[in-house]
C-alpha positions in Angstrom: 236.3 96.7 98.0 235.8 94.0 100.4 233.2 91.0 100.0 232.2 89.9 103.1 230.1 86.4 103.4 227.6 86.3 105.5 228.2 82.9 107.5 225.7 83.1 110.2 222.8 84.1 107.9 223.6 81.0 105.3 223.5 78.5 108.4 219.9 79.8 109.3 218.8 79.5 106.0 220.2 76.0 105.4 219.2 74.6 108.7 215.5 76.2 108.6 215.7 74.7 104.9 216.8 71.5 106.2 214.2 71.4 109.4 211.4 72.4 106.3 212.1 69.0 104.2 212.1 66.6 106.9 208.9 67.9 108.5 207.1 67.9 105.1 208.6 64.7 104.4 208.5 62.5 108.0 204.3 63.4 108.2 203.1 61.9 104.6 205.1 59.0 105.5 203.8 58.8 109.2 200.5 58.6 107.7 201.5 56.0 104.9 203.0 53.9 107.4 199.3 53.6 109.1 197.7 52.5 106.1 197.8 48.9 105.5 199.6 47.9 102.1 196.1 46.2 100.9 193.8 49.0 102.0 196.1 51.1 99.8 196.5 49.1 96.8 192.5 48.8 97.0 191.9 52.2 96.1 194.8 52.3 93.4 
């Protein structure tokens, strides 16, 4: 019986997995970086 890994599929997955965190992450902290540190420690 041979096992056969598949490479190509793994890649997709861990890129698409990779692309997925730094979009969700980059936009919050795009929009926390417009707020001005007072403003937000006003509302705290």
């Amino acid at each position: 019986m041979v096992f056969h890994v598949p490479v190509v599929e793994i890649t997709l997955i861990l890129v698409g997995a990779y692309l997925a965190t730094l979009v969700t992450t980059y936009l919050p902290a795009r929009t926390a970086s417009l707020v001005a540190p007072a403003e937000a420690l006003w509302y705290e």
